[in-house]
Legacy VTK file of the C-alpha trace (Angstrom):
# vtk DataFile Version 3.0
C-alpha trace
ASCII
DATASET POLYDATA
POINTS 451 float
53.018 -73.215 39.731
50.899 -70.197 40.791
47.535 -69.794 39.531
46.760 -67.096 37.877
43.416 -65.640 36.390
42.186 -62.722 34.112
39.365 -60.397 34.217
38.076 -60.173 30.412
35.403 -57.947 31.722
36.068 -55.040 29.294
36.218 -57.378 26.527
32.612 -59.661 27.783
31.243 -55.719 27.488
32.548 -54.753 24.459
31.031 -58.369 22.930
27.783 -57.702 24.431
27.668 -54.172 23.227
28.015 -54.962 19.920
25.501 -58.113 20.237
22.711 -56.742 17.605
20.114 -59.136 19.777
20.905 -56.261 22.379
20.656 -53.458 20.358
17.589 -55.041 19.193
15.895 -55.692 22.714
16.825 -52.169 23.317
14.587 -50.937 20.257
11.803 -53.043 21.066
11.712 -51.863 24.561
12.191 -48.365 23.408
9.114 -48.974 21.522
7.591 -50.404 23.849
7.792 -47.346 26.208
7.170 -45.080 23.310
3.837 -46.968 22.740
2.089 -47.702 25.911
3.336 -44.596 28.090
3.156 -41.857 25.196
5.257 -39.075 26.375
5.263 -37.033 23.372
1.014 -36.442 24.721
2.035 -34.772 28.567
5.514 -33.713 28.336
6.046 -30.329 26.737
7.835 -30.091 23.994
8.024 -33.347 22.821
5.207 -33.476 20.730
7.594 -32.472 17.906
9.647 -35.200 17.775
7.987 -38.265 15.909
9.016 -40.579 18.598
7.109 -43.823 17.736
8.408 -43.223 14.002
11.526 -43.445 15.322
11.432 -45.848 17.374
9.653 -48.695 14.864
12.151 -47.599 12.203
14.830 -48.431 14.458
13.092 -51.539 15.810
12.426 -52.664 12.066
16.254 -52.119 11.395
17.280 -54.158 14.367
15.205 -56.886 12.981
16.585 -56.884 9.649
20.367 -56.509 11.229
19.402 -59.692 13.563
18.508 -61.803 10.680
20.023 -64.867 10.830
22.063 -64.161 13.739
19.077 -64.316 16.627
18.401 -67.747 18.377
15.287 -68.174 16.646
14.165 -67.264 12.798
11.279 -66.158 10.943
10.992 -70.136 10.138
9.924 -70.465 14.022
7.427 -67.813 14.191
4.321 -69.381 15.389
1.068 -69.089 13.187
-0.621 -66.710 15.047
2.036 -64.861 13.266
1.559 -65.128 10.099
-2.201 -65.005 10.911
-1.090 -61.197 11.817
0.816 -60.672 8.496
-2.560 -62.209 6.423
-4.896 -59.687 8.220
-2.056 -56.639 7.430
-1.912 -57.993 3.839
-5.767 -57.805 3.509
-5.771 -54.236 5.174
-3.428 -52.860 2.237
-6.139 -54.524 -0.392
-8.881 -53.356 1.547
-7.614 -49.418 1.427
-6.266 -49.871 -2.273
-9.898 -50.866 -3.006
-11.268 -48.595 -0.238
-14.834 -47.011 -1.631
-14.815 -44.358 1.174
-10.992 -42.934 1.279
-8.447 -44.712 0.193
-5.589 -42.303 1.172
-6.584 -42.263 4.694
-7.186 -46.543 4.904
-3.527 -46.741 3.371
-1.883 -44.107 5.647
-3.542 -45.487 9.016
-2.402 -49.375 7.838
0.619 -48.258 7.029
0.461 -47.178 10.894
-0.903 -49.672 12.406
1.798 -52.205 10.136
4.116 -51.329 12.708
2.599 -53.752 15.078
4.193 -56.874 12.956
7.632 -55.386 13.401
7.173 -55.592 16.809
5.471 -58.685 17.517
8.131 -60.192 15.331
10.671 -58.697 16.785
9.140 -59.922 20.378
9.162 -63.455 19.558
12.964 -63.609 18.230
14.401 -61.154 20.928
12.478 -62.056 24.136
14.320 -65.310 24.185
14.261 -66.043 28.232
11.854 -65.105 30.914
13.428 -62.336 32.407
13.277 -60.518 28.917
9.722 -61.108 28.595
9.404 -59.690 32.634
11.605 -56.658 31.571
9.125 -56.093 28.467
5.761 -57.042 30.702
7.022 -54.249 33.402
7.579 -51.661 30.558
4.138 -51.492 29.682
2.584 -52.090 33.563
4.724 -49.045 34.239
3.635 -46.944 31.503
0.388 -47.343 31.539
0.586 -46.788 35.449
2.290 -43.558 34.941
-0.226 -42.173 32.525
-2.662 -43.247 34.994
-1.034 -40.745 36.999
-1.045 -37.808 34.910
-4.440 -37.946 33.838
-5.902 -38.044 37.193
-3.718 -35.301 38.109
-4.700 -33.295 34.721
-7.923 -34.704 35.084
-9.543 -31.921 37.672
-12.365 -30.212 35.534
-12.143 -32.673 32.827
-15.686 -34.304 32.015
-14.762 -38.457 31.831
-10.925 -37.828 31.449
-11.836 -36.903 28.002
-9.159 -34.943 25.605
-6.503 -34.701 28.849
-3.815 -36.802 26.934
-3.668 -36.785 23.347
-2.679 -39.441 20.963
-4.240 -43.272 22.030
-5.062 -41.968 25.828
-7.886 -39.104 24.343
-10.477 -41.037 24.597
-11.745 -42.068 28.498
-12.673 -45.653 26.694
-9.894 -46.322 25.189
-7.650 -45.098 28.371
-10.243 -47.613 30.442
-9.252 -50.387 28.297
-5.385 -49.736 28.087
-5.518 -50.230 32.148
-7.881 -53.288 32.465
-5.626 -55.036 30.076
-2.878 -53.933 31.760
-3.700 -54.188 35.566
-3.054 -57.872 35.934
0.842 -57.533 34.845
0.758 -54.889 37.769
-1.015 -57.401 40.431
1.572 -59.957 39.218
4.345 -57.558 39.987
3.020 -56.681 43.593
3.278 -60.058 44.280
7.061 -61.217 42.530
8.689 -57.536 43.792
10.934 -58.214 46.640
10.985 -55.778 49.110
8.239 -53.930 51.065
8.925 -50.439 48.773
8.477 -52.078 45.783
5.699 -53.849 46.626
3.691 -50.667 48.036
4.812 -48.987 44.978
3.111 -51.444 42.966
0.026 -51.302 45.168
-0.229 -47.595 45.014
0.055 -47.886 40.943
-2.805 -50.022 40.745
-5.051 -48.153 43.477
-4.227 -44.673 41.320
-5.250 -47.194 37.639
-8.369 -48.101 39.093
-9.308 -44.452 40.204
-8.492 -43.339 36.848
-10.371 -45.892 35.316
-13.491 -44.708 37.449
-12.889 -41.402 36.497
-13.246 -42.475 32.523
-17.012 -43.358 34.002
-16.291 -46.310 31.039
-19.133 -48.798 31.191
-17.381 -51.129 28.997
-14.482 -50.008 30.865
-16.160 -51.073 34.138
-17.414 -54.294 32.649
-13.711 -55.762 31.474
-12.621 -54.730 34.877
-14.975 -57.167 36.322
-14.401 -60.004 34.503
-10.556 -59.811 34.544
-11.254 -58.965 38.602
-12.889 -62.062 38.359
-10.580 -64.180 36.304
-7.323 -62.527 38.544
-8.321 -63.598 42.035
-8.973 -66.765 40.692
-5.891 -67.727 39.486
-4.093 -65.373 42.069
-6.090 -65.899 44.942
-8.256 -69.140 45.008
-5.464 -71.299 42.718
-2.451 -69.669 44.269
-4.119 -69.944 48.194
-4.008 -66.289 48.614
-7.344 -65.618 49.714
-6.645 -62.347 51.543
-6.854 -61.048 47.947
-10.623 -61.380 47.838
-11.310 -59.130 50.631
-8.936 -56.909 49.582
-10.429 -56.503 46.154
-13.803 -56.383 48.105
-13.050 -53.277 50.188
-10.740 -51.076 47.541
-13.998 -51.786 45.065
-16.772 -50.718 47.643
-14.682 -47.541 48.824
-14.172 -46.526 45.089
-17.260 -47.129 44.017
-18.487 -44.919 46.807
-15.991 -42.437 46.134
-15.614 -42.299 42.590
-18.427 -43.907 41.407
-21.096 -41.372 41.093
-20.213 -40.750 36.998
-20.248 -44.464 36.073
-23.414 -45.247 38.126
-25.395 -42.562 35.937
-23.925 -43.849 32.993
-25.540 -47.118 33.502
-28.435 -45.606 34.718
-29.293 -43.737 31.836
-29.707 -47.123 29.226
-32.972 -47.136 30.995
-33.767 -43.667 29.955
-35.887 -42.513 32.804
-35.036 -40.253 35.530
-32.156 -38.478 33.498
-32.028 -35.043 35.493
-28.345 -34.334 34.924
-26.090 -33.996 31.502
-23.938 -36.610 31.894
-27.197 -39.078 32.112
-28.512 -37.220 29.014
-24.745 -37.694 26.786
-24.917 -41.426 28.018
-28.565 -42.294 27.018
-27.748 -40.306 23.271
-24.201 -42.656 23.342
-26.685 -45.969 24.181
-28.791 -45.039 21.394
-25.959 -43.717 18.867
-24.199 -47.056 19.575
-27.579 -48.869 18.402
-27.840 -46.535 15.119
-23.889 -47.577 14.447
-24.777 -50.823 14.930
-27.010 -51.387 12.286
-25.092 -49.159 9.968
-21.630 -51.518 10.405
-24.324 -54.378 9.786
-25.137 -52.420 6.437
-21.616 -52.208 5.192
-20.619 -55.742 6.281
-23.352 -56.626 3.956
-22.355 -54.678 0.497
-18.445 -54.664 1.242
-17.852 -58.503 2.836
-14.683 -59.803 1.152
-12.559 -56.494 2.109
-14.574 -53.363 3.704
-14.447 -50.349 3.228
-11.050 -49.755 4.344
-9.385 -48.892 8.152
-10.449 -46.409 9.955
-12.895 -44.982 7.346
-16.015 -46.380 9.076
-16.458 -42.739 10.811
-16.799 -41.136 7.232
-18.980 -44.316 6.159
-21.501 -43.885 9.410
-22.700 -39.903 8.185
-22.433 -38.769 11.891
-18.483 -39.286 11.742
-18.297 -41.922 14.693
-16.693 -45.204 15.064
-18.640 -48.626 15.882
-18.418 -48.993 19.455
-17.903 -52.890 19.250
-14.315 -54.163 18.080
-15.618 -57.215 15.949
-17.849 -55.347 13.345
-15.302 -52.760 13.428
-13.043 -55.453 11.853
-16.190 -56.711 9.464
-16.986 -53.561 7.949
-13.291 -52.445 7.515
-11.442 -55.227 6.715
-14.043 -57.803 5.704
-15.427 -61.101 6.847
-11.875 -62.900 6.212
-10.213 -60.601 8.158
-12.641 -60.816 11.147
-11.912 -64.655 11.270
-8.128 -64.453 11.066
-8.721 -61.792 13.692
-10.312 -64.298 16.297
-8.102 -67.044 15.342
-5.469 -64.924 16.231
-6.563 -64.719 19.411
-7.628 -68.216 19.572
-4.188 -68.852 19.456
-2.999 -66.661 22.412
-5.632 -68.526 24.106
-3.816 -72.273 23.252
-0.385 -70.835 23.838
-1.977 -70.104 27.596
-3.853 -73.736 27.584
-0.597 -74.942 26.562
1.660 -73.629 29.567
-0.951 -74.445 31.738
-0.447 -78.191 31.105
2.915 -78.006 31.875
4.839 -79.692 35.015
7.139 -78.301 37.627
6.821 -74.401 36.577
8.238 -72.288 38.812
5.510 -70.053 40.534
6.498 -66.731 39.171
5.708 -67.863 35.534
2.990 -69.302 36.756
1.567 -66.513 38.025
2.356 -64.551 34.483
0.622 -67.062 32.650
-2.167 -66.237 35.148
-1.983 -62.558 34.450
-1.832 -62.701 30.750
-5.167 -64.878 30.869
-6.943 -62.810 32.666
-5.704 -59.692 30.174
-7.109 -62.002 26.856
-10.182 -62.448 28.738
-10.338 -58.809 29.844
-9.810 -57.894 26.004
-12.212 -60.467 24.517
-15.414 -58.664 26.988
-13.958 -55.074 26.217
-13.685 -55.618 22.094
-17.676 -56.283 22.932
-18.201 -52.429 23.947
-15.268 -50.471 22.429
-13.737 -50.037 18.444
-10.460 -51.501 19.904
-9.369 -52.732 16.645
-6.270 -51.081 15.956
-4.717 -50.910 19.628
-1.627 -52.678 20.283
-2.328 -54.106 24.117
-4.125 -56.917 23.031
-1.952 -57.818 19.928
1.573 -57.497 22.881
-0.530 -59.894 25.163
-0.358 -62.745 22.511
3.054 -62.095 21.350
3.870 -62.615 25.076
1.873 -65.887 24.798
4.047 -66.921 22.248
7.338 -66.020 23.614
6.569 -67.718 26.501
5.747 -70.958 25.181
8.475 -71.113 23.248
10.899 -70.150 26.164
9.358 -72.977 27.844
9.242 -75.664 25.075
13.258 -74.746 24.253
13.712 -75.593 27.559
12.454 -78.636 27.730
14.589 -79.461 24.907
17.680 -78.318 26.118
17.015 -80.481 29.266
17.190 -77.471 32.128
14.410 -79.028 33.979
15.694 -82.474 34.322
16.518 -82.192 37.746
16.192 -79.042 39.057
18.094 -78.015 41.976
16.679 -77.202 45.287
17.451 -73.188 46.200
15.274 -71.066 48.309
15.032 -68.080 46.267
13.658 -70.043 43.186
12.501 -73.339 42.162
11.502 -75.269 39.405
12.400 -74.457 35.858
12.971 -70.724 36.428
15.064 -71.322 39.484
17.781 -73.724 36.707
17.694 -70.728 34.666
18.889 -68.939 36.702
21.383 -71.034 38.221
22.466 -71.729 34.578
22.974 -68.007 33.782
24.829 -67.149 36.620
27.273 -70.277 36.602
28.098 -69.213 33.163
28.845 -65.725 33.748
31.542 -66.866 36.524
33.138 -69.471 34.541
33.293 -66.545 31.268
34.708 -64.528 34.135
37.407 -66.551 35.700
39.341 -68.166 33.060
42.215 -70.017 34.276
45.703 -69.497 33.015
LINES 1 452
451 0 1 2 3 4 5 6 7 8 9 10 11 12 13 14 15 16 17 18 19 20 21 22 23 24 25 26 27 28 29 30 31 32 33 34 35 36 37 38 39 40 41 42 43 44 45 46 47 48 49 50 51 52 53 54 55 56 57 58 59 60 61 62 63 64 65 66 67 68 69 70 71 72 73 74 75 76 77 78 79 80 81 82 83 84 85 86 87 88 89 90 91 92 93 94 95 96 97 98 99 100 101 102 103 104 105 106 107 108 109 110 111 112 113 114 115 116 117 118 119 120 121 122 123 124 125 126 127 128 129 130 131 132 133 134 135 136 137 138 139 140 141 142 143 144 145 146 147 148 149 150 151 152 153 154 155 156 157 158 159 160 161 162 163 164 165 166 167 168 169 170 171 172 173 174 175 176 177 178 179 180 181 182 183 184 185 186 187 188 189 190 191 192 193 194 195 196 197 198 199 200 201 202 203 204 205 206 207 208 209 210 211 212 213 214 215 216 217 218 219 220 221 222 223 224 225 226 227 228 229 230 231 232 233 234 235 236 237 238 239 240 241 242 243 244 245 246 247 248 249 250 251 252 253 254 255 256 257 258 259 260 261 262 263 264 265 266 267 268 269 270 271 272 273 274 275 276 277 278 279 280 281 282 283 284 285 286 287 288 289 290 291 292 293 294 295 296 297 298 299 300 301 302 303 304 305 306 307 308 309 310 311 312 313 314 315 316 317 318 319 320 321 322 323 324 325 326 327 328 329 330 331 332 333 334 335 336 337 338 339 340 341 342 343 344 345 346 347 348 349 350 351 352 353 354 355 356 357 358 359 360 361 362 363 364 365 366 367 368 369 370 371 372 373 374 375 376 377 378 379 380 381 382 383 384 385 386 387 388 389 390 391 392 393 394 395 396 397 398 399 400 401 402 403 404 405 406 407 408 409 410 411 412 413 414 415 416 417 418 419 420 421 422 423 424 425 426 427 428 429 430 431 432 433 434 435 436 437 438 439 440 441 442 443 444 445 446 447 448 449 450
């Protein structure tokens, strides 16, 4: 009898278009985009349409429409979690209770709340690795491309400062969006295949780290260091590519002779002699303003400990409207003393979920080399929350959800057995490499159904 066989390829579609774990990845990635590459701030036009509104409402609906349907369940959610949810919950008492401006703490929590959709929304969704790559090269890509336009917008423009609106306004808070974000690129450069893609990837992070000069951020600078430092050890000394190091030698000298002349003044000017220019005079006033806000955050952790005064209304508290240029008082004196330690424990948790994957066996190189990057961006965040009011950014708060997701990808794994005996292939090895090999046996067997 003659063997026939039907292509239910329509049908698979149809199934998979109506999947709400789809339709939810594509809101978080939406988001995602929305968030880190801001496009409503350069394009013209666009400024009109409340895109990350739209975006987290539709995200939050996904979430509610994937309830109970999604591989995992808000019973799985990891505690860093509901560590997040705690320090959201105190935010809302703290602005009810506000003594500065309680409208303004409620609206800008009720802002930054969005963050728990998404986080939430990463861990259930991102449910294998090539999710959580798709998500990682969303924001590498973004915050490369707005690397771009400001140093093309930039000409004229003091420290970057007011050439994108929105998150990217401030050359400090563009600085730190690209440290944290330059290892996902440097893990890219080395996973693309192809030459183009891989000199598309080096050209992104040449043009992030002449923006980032071109902030002339100190703290900026500083983070860039460390997670330099903390990159080529894990990408070049543990993973034998030493060629790295002299690489990151030369780029650094020739920028730093090129671009450089901004940031070395900044630093310069903490000593406060020889200041002959204005942009030595603004940075010794911002060294000593940073001193005076200081002792003021001190001040308010004092009388307001249990909840602060209430986010984002330090500015108004301070009398010479500016924010505390160090994340962890900014936390203190706006949230309170409970909040700040839920806040570190937070990230004291991104930091297991890392220690965690680290002490697994047979990983396959490419996550590996991701759980590489996203130390180095934790570490990168922990020095930069010492010289910027990074508090309320989402970068840092994405790096741990992909912490999470990733462990858990892992650990299901395990469970399910896909690393038993993994398969020798030359493209990919280890548990990654069965993953794959899983996923694509399945689609031909869904494919080829035998009549």
């Amino acid at each position: 009898m003659a063997t026939t066989f039907t292509r239910p390829t329509v049908a698979v579609r149809t199934k998979e278009a109506r999947n709400p774990m789809r339709v939810a990845f594509f809101w978080l990635a939406a988001f995602y985009f929305v968030y880190c590459a801001r496009p409503e701030d350069w394009i013209p036009g666009l400024g009109i349409i409340p895109l990350a509104k739209i975006t987290g409402i539709c995200a939050f609906v996904a979430l509610l429409a994937s309830a109970g349907k999604a591989k995992r369940s808000i019973r799985d959610l990891p505690r860093e979690g509901f560590y997040l949810l705690a320090i959201i919950g105190l935010m809302y008492f703290s602005a009810v209770l506000s003594p500065v401006w309680r409208g303004g703490a409620f609206s800008h929590t009720t802002d930054f709340s969005k963050i728990f959709v998404a986080w939430v929304l990463t861990f259930l969704v991102v449910t294998d690795f090539e999710k959580l790559r798709r998500i990682i090269f969303i924001q590498a890509v973004s915050v490369a491309l707005i690397a771009v336009v400001s140093v093309i917008k930039g000409r004229g423009h003091e420290r970057l400062l007011g050439v994108l609106g929105g998150i990217y306004s401030n050359p400090n808070d563009l600085a730190f969006a690209i440290v944290l974000s330059l290892p996902f690129c440097l893990a890219f450069v080395m996973t693309s295949k192809g030459v183009f893609r891989k000199l598309a990837w080096v050209a992104a992070v040449l043009v992030m780290l002449l923006a980032l000069m071109m902030t002339a951020s100190r703290g900026g600078f500083i983070s860039l260091v460390v997670t330099g430092i903390v990159c080529l050890w894990y990408f070049g000394v543990k993973g034998r590519r030493f060629y790295l190091i002299a690489a990151t030698a030369v780029v650094g000298f020739v920028l730093l002779l090129t671009a450089g002349g901004k940031l070395k003044d900044r630093f310069m000017a903490v000593t406060g002699e020889g200041m002959d220019t204005s942009m030595e005079n603004k940075a010794y006033g911002s060294f000593e303003e940073r001193q005076f806000l200081m002792k003021r955050a001190a001040e308010g952790i004092i009388h307001y400990p249990i909840l602060g005064i209430g986010v984002r209304t330090f500015p108004t508290y301070s009398g010479i409207w500016r924010e505390v240029h160090m994340t962890y008082p900014q936390i203190g004196v706006e949230v309170g003393v409970p909040a700040l330690v839920l806040y570190l424990l937070f990230f004291a948790r991104g930091f297991g979920n890392l220690r965690k994957i680290r002490r697994r066996r047979n990983l396959d190189p490419e996550i590996v080399l991701f759980n590489g990057a996203l130390t180095a961006s934790l570490v990168g965040f922990v020095v930069g929350a010492l010289f910027s009011p990074e508090a309320y950014q989402f970068f840092p708060y994405f790096a741990v959800a992909f912490t999470a997701a990733l462990l858990r990808i892992i650990v299901e794994s395990e469970q399910s057995g896909e690393t038993a005996e993994p398969a020798p292939v030359l493209e990919h090895s280890g548990w990654l490499g069965a993953q794959r090999r899983k996923k694509q046996t399945g689609k031909k067997e869904d494919v080829l159904l035998r009549t």
